[in-house]
N, C-alpha and C positions, 0 to 999 in steps of 0.2 A: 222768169221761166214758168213755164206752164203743168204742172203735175197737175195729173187724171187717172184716176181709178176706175179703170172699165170692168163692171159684172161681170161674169165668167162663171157655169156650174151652176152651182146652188148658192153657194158662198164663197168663191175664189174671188180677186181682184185681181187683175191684168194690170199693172199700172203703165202708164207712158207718160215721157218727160220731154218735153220740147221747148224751144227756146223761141225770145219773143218773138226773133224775125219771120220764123218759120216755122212749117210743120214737120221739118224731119224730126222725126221723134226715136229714142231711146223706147225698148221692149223691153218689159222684164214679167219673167215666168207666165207666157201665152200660155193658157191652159187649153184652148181653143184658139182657130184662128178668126172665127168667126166675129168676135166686139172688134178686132180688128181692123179686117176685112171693111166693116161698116163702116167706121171709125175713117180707112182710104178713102171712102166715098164724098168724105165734109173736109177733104184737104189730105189730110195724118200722110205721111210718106214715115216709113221704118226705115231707120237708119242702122240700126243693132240690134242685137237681142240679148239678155242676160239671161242666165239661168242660174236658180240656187242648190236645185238637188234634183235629183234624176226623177221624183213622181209624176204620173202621170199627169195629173188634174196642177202642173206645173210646166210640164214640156210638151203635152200632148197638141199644141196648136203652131208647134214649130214648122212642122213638113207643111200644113195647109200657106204657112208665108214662104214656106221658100219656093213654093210653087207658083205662087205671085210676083217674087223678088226671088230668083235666085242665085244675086251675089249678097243675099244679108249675113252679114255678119253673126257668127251666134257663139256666146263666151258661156264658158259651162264646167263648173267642178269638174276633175280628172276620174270620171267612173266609168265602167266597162259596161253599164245599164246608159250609158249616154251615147249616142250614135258618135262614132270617131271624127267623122268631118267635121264636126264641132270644135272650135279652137279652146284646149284647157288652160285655165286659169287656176291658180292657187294663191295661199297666202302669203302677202306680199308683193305681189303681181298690181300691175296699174293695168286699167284697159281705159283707151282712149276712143271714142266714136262720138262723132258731129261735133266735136268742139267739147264733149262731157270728158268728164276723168273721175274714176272711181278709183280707189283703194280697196282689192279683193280682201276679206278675211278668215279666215278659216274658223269655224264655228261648227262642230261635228254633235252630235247626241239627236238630234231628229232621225238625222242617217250618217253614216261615216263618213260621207262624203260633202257635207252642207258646207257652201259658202257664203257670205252677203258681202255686199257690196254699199261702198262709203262715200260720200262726197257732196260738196254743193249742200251741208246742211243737209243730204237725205241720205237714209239708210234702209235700203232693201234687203229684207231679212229673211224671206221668207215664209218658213214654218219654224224657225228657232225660237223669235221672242215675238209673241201675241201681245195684243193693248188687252193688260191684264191680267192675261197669261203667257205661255209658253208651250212649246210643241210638244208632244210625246215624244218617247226614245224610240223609236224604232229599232235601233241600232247601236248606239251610244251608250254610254253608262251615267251613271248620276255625276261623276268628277267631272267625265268630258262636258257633259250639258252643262253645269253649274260653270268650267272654266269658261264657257263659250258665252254663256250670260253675262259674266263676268264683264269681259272683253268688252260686249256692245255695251254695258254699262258706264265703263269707264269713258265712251263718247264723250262729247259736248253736250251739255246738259238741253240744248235748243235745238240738240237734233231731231230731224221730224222721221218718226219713224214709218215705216210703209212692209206690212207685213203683208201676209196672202193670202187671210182672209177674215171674214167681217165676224167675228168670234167673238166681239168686245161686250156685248150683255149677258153671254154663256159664260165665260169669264168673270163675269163681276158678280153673278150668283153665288161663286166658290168664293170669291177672293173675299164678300161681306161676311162668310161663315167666320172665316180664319182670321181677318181684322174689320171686326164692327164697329172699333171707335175709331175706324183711320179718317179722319174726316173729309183729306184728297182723296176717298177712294168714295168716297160720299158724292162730290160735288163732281166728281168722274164719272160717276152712274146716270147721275141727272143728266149731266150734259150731252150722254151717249141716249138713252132715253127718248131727249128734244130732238136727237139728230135724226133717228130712226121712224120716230114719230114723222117726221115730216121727211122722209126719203132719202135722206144724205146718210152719206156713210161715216162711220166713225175714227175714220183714219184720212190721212195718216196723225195717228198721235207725238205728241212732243215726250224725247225720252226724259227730260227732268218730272213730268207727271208720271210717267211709268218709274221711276225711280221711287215718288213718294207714295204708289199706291198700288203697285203691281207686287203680290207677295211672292212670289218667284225671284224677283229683284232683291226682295228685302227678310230672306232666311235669317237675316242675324239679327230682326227688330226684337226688341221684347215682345210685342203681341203676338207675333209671329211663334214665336219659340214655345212660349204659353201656350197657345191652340194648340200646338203640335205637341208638347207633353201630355193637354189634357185628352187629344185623340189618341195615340199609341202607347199612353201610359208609365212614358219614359224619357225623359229632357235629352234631345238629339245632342251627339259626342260633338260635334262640330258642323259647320257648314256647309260641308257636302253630304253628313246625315241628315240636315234638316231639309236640306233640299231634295234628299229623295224621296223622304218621307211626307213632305209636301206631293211630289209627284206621284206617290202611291195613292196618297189620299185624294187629289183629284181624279186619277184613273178610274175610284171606283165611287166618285161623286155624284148622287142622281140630288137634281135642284127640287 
């Protein structure tokens, strides 16, 4: 299979997934339709589209395809910010296009409506869990995020993760505050570093390295805990106190 990360914005990823034979490809969160668009020009034919939460700079490139393709398919959390002709998908739901099959999961705390989608070794996430980090709440509260983490955690350790956007050096400025002796969160920075340095992107990442280096993943390490007593002054009561207070303190993190 073919996964490809098309730029989009400033920093979004478009990704698309195609199989050997062919170019019909698998969309997920067009933020534009425009990497697309091009993308038709070297082959690419859209077979689906996937959606994880209603933001713009995630769905805003839907109407320019379906005015190209107007019988594409487009699967999309159950929200009333997401145009209706959209077919809803929830957790537990399977969606099937060109031969792919995903497993929808419901993962809420970016926004109350977030889903990702599971399969084939890849996991498209969205804006829930970052190489690194993880999304703000919009919407969600620290239990829901922290379950929703949870859940993608508990993956296959080889799953390759494809999140929505290229965040992974922003990221790794906070996560070396919080764990300076993680040594995978060491050999994670270099090798994002080498990537950017020479123009490739840093995703998608493998969830077993975001397991051993992403501190959002790992509220209940001891270093983890430590930073977080020694910033708030207070040993967080449990796991979803350490994880808000983790996200409090990136919120107001400047590098």
């Amino acid at each position: 299979m073919h996964l490809t990360p098309l730029p989009a914005l400033s920093d979004n990823y478009i990704w698309t997934l195609s199989g050997e034979g062919g170019m019909r490809a698998l969309i997920v969160d067009p933020s534009e339709a425009g990497p697309v668009l091009a993308a038709a020009e070297h082959g690419l034919q859209p077979a689906g589209v996937l959606l994880t939460h209603h933001h713009g700079d995630h769905i805003g490139g839907v109407p320019g395809l379906l005015e190209r393709w107007p019988d594409l398919p487009v699967f999309a959390p159950d929200d009333d910010r997401i145009p209706a002709s959209y077919r809803r998908v929830g957790g537990g739901d399977a969606v099937g296009i060109a031969g792919w099959e995903f497993n929808v999961l419901t993962v809420p705390g970016h926004t109350r409506s977030h889903v990702a989608y599971h399969g084939h070794g890849l996991l498209f996430c969205g804006d829930t869990l970052f190489s690194l980090g993880c999304g703000r709440m919009f919407e969600g509260t620290p239990g829901q995020m922290h379950a929703s983490l949870s859940r993608l955690a508990a993956l296959p350790p080889e799953t390759r993760v494809c999140c929505g956007h290229e965040y992974t050096l922003a990221n790794a400025a906070f996560a070396l505050v919080v764990e300076p002796g993680n040594r995978a969160l060491r050999r994670r920075i270099e090798e994002a570093q080498a990537m950017r340095e020479t123009g490739r992107p840093t995703l998608p990442s493998l969830l077993g390295d975001e397991l051993a280096a992403n501190p959002f993943l790992r509220v209940d390490s001891p270093e983890v805990r430590a930073s977080l007593a020694r910033e708030t002054g207070q040993a967080p009561a449990d796991s979803v106190d350490a994880f808000a207070a983790l996200r409090r303190w990136k919120d107001g993190f400047v590098a």
